[in-house]
N, C-alpha and C positions, 0 to 999 in steps of 0.2 A: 250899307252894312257889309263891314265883311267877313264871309264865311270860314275863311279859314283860318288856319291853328299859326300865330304869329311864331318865330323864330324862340321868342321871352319863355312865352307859354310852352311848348317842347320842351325846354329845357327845363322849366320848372316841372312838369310831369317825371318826365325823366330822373329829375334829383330824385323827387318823392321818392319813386319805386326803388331810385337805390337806397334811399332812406329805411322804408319799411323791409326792404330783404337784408338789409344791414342787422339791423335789429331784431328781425326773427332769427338771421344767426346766429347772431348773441343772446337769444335767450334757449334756443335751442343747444350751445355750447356746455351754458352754463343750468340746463336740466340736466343735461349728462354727466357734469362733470360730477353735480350734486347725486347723482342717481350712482355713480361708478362710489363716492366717498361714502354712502349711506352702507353700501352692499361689503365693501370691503372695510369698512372702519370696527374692532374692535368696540363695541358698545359696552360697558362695566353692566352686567349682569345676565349678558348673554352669552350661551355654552356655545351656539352656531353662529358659525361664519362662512360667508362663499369667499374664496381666495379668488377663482379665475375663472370665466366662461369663456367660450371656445365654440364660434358656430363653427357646425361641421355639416350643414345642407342648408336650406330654405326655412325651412323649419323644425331642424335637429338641430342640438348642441350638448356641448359635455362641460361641466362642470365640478370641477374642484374645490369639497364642503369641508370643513373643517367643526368639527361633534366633540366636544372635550379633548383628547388625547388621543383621536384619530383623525383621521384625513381619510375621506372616501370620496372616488372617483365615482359622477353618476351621469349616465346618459338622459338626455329628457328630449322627447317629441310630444306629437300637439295629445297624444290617448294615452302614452303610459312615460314615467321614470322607473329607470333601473339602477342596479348599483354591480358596475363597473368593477371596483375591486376597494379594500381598503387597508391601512395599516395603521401602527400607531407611531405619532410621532411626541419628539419631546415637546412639552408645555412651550412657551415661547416668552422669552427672557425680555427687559427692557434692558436695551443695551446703551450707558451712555457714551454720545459721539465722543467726546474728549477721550474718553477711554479705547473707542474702536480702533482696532493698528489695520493699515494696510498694507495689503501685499503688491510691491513694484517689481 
């Protein structure tokens, strides 16, 4: 009987694991990309929106929330959020491409 690991067998071990880290990639890719679309997408009947998060330590970051007709800067760590500052901005237009000009 023999004990060890044939050349076949290696190789097929090997595939596997690039197999399953293949696939944890891609499903790790696409929670993100679904988690980034949920946070930023316009939802029809809601007034807030986060535009941009921004780590700024370990476990600090700043983010940019949009509240009807304001935009407010707010810091968040792991015991408190603060607000940063705020202003208002204009409502936000659907702009058709056909129609958008650019600047060359």
């Amino acid at each position: 009987m023999n004990a060890g690991l044939t050349g076949m067998e290696v190789l097929r071990m090997l595939g596997s694991m690039v197999l399953v880290i293949a696939l944890l990639l891609a499903v790790l890719w696409g929670l993100k990309r679904m988690q980034k679309q949920m946070l930023t997408s316009g939802q029809p009947g809601r007034r807030m929106q986060v535009l941009e998060t921004l780590g700024v330590g370990t476990r600090q970051k700043l983010a940019l929330v949009r509240v009807g007709e304001h935009e407010i800067l707010i810091s968040i760590t792991p015991t408190q959020i603060n607000s940063l500052g705020q202003w208002k901005v204009e409502p936000i237009e659907q702009i058709d491409p056909s129609e958008a000009h650019h600047v060359s």
